[in-house]
N, C-alpha and C positions, 0 to 999 in steps of 0.2 A: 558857783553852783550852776553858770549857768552851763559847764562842760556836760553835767551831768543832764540838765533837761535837753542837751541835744541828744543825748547818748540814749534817755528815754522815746524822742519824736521816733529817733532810726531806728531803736529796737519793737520798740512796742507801735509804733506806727501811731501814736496820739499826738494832739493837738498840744502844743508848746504851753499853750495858756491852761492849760488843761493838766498839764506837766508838775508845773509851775505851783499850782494850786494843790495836787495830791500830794507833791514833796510837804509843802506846808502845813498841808491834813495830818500826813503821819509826825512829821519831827513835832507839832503843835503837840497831838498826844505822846510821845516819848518827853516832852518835856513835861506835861502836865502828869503823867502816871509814873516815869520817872524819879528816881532821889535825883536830888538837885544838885548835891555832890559832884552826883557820879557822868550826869546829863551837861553838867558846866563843861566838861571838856571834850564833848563832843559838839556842843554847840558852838565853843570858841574857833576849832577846827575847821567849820564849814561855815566860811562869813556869805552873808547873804542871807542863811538861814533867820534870821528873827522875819527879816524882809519877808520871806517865803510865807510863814504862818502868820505874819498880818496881812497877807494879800491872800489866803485864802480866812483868817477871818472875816476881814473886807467884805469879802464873798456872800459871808452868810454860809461856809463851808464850816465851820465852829461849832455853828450852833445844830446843825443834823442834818438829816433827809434822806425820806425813804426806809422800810419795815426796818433795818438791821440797827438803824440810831434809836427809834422807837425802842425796839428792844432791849439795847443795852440801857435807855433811860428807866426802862422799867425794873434791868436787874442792878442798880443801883450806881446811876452814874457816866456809864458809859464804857467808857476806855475803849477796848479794841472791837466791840460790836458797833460802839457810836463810830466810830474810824470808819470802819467798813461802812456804813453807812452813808456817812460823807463821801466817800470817794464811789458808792453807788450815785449817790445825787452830782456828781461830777461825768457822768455817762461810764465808768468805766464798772465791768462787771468785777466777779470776784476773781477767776484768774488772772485778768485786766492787775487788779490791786495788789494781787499778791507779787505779781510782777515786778510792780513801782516798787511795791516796799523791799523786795528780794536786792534789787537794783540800786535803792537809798542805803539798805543797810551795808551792802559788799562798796557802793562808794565813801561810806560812812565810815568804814571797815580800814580803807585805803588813806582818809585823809587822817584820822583819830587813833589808829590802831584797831588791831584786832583783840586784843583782848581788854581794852578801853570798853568796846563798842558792846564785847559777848558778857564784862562785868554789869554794863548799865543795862543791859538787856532781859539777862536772868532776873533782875527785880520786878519785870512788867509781868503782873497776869494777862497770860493767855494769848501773847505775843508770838506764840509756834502757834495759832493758827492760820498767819497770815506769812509767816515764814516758809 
């Protein structure tokens, strides 16, 4: 994983730790909103990834921060508004995020397959907004 947090610093110009932690944010909710099934074999593919979402739970990046995780708490839960949210309280804005995740899923794409990656994907509500 960690080709890909460099391949984040150089493209998107962010902080490695900062990286490190939004990877974490999003894969932590694809596994959590995710079937488990379908999320098993993309999580196997990319080792380091548990590593990633406990270092951004660690964080205190799990549990929210800032208006957009508020709001997805309020419509019940979370998923991709609490995500975005998180990755607000990690400094990066919303094209900032959608970046990471654009960047996560095409390297997600590359180690898992692409139609691994677009089967586990279609199950997440509301995942094409940050795509």
């Amino acid at each position: 994983m960690q080709d890909l947090v460099t391949r984040l610093v150089e493209n998107l110009g962010i902080d490695a730790n900062v990286a490190e932690k939004a990877i974490g944010v999003i894969l932590g909710m694809l596994k959590k909103s995710g079937s488990e099934e379908k999320i098993a074999p993309i999580m196997a593919a990319l080792p380091g990834a548990d590593d990633l979402i406990a270092k951004a739970s660690d964080s205190g990046q799990s549990s929210g921060g800032g208006l957009m995780s508020a709001v997805g708490g309020m419509m019940g839960g979370g998923g991709i508004m609490e995500t975005v949210g998180q990755l607000q309280g990690l400094g990066l804005d919303i094209p900032q995020s959608q970046s990471v995740a654009k960047e996560l899923i095409e390297y997600t794409r590359d180690k898992a397959g692409t139609d691994t990656v677009n089967d586990a994907l279609k199950d997440i509500p509301g995942i094409d907004m940050v795509l």
